[in-house]
C-alpha positions in Angstrom: -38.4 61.3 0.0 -40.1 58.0 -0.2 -43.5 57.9 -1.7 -46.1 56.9 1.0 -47.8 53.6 -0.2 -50.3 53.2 3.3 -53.9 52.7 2.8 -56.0 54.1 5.6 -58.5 51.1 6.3 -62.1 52.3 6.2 -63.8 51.5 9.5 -60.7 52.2 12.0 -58.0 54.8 12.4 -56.0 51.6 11.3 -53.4 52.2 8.0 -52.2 49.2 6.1 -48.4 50.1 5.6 -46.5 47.2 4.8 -46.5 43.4 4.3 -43.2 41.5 4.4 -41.5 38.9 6.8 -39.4 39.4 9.6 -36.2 38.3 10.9 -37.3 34.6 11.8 -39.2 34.7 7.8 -42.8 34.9 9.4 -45.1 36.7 7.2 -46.0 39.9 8.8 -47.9 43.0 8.2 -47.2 46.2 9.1 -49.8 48.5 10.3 -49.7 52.3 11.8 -51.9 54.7 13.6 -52.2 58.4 12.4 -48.7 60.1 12.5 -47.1 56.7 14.4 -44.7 55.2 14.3 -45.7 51.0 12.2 -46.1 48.1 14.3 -45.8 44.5 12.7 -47.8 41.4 13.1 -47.4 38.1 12.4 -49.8 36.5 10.3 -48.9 33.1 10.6 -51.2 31.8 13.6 -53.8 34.8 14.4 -54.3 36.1 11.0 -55.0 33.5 8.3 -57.3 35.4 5.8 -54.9 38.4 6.4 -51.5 36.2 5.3 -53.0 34.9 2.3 -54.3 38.3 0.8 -50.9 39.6 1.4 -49.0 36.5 0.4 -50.0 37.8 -3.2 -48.6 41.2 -3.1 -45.2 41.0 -5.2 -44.3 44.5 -4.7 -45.1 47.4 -1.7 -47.3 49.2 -4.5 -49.4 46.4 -4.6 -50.8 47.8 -1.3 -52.4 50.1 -3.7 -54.3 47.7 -5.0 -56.1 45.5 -2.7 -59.8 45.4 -3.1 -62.4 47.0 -0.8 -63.4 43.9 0.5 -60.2 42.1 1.3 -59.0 45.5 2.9 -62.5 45.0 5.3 -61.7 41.5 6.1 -57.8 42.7 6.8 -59.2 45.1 8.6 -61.4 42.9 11.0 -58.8 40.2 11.6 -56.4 42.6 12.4 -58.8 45.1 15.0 -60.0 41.6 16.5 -56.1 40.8 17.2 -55.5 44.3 18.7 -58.1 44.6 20.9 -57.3 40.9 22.4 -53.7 40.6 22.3 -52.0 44.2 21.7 -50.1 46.5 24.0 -51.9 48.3 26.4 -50.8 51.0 24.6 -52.3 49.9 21.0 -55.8 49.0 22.4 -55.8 52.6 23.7 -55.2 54.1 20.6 -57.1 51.7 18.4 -61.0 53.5 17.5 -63.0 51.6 15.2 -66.3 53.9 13.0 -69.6 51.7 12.4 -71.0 51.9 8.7 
């Protein structure tokens, strides 16, 4: 079994699961809700600040190691994305905690 390198993002039910590129080579990241199944988004026009903290992950443990504060401002690119351009489906499922 494949050791699960998601990192639950602090201030949604969001998890981080994956960076990579897809089948055009856009940079994309892969995100998941609780028990889903991962959606991907390209970073390349509505996540800048997203794209370049993942353009310097070399390996998918590297997830492991993004800081606190680039996970927040992953985090709030990525829930700003969702709730204006995501399925009907995703914005349902998306909640977001205030700290």
């Amino acid at each position: 079994m494949a050791k699960d390198i998601s990192v639950s993002l602090p201030n949604s039910n969001l998890y981080l699961v994956a960076s990579g590129l897809d089948a055009n080579g856009n940079k994309v990241v892969k995100l998941s809700f609780p028990n889903e199944r991962a959606f991907s988004i390209q970073t390349n026009s509505g996540l800048p600040k997203t794209g370049s903290i993942l353009r310097g992950l070399k390996t998918p443990t590297d997830m492991l190691t993004v800081s606190k504060s680039d996970l927040a401002v992953l985090e709030k690119e990525c829930v700003g994305y969702i709730k204006s351009y995501g399925s009907a489906l995703q914005k349902k499922k998306l909640k977001t905690y205030n700290k």
